[in-house]
FIBADO-169791 format. One line per 8 residues: number of its first residue (from 1); for each residue z, x negated, y negated of C-alpha. Coordinates in pm, 1 decimal. Layout:
// residues N
NUM) Z/X/Y | ...
//
This chain:
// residues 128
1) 10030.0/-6366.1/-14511.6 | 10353.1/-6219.1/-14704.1 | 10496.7/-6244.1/-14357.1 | 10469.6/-6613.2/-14304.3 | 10514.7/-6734.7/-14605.3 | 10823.2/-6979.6/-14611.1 | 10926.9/-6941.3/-14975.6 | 11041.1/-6620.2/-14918.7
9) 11237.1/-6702.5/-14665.4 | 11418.8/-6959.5/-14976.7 | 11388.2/-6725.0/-15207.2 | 11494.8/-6426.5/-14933.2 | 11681.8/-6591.6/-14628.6 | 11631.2/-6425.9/-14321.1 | 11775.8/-6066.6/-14241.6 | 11996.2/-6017.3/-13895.4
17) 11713.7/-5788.7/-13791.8 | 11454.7/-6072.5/-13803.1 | 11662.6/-6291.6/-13652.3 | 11781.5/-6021.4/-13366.2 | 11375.3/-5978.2/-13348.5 | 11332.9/-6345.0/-13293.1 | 11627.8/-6395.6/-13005.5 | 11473.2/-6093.8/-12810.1
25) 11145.8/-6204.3/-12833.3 | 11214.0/-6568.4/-12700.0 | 11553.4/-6562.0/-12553.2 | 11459.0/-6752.5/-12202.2 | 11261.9/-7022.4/-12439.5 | 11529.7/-7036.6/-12652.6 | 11763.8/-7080.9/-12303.8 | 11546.3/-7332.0/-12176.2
33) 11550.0/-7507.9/-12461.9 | 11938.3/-7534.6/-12514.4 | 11923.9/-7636.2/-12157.8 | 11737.3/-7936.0/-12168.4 | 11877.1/-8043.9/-12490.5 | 12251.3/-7987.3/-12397.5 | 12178.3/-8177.1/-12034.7 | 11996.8/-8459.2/-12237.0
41) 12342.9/-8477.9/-12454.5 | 12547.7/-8476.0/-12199.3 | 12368.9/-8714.5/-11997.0 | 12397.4/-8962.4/-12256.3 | 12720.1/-8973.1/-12428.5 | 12944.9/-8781.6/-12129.4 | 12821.6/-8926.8/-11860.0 | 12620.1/-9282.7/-11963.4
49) 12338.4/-9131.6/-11632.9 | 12065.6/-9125.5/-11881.3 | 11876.0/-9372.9/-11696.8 | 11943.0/-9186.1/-11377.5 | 11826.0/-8828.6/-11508.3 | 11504.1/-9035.3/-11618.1 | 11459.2/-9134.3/-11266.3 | 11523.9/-8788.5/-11099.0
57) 11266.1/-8637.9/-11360.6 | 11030.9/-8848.8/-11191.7 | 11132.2/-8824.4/-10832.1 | 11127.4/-8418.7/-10867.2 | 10819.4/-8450.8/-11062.0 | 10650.4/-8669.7/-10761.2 | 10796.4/-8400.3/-10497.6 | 10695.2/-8099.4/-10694.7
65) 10351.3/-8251.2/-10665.6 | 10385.3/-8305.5/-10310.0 | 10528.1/-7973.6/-10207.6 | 10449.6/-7706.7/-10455.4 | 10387.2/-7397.9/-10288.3 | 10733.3/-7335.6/-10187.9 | 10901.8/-7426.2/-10521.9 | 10635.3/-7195.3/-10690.8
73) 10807.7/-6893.7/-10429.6 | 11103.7/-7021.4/-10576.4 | 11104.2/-7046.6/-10944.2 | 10890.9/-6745.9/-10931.2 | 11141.2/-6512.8/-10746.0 | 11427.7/-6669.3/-10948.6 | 11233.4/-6542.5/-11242.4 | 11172.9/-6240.0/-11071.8
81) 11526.2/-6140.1/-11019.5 | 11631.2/-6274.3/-11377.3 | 11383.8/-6025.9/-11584.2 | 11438.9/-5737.4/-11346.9 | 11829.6/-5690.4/-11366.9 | 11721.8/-5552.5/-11687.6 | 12080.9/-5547.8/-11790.2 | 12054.4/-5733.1/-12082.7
89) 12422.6/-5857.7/-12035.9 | 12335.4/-6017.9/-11648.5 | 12033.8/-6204.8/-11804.5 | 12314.8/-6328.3/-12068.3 | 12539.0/-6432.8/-11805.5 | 12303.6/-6604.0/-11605.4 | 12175.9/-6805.1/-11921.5 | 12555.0/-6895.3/-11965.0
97) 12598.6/-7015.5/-11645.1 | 12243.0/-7220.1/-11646.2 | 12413.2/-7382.0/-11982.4 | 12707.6/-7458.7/-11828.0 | 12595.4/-7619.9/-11452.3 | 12351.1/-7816.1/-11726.8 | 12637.9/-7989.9/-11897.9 | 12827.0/-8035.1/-11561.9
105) 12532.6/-8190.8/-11384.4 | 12274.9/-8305.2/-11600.0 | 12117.3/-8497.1/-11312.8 | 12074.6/-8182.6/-11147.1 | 11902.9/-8023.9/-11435.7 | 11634.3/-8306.4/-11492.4 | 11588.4/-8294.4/-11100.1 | 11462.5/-7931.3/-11133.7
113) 11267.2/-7994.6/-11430.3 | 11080.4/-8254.1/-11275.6 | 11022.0/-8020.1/-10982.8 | 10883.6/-7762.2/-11192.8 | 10664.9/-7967.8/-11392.8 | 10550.9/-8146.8/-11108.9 | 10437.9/-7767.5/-10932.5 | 10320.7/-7657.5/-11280.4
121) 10084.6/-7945.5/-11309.2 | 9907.8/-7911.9/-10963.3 | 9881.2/-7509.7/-11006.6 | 9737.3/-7619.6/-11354.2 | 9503.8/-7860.2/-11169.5 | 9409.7/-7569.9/-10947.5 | 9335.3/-7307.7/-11220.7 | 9105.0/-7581.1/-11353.0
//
């Protein structure tokens, strides 16, 4: 319990060895997350697309569903090659550049979310 209690960490803060801890432990979360969230700013007050991106979520939701077997080959060996450069400073780069093609075409990044949620939820289905 002394680990997850929160008023120590007001009473404490957080060490850089924690935090370090933390990053390593969820760094492609953590990318995915600044991902989506940068693309979703971008999309709204660079661009004004916001009600595009919503649509291509949809449409690569509706064609992940339709085709998912091949974009499972392809997230999954674009995963694959991601966690087994094992250079830490490759995966950091390609994180970068995932950032930056998500500000630069935010309609591109909801498009591939939509894909991979639409393949995640018929594998899902399948599991079932």
């Amino acid at each position: 319990m002394a680990n997850n209690d929160f008023n120590r960490f007001k009473k404490d803060g957080v060490s850089v060895e924690e935090m370090q801890s933390f990053f390593k432990n969820y760094g492609p979360e953590i990318s995915l997350c600044l991902i989506f969230i940068l693309s979703a700013v971008s999309a709204r007050f660079l661009f004004g697309m916001e009600n595009w991106c919503v649509l291509l979520l949809g449409l690569g939701g509706v064609i992940g569903t339709l085709i998912p077997n091949p974009i499972r080959s392809l997230v999954t060996s674009i995963m694959r090659y991601s966690a087994s450069s094992g250079n830490r400073y490759g995966q950091l780069v390609i994180a970068i550049a995932a950032i930056v093609v998500s500000i630069a075409l935010a309609p591109l990044t909801f498009l591939v979310f939509g894909l991979v949620a639409g393949e995640m939820l018929v594998m899902a289905r399948k599991n079932h």
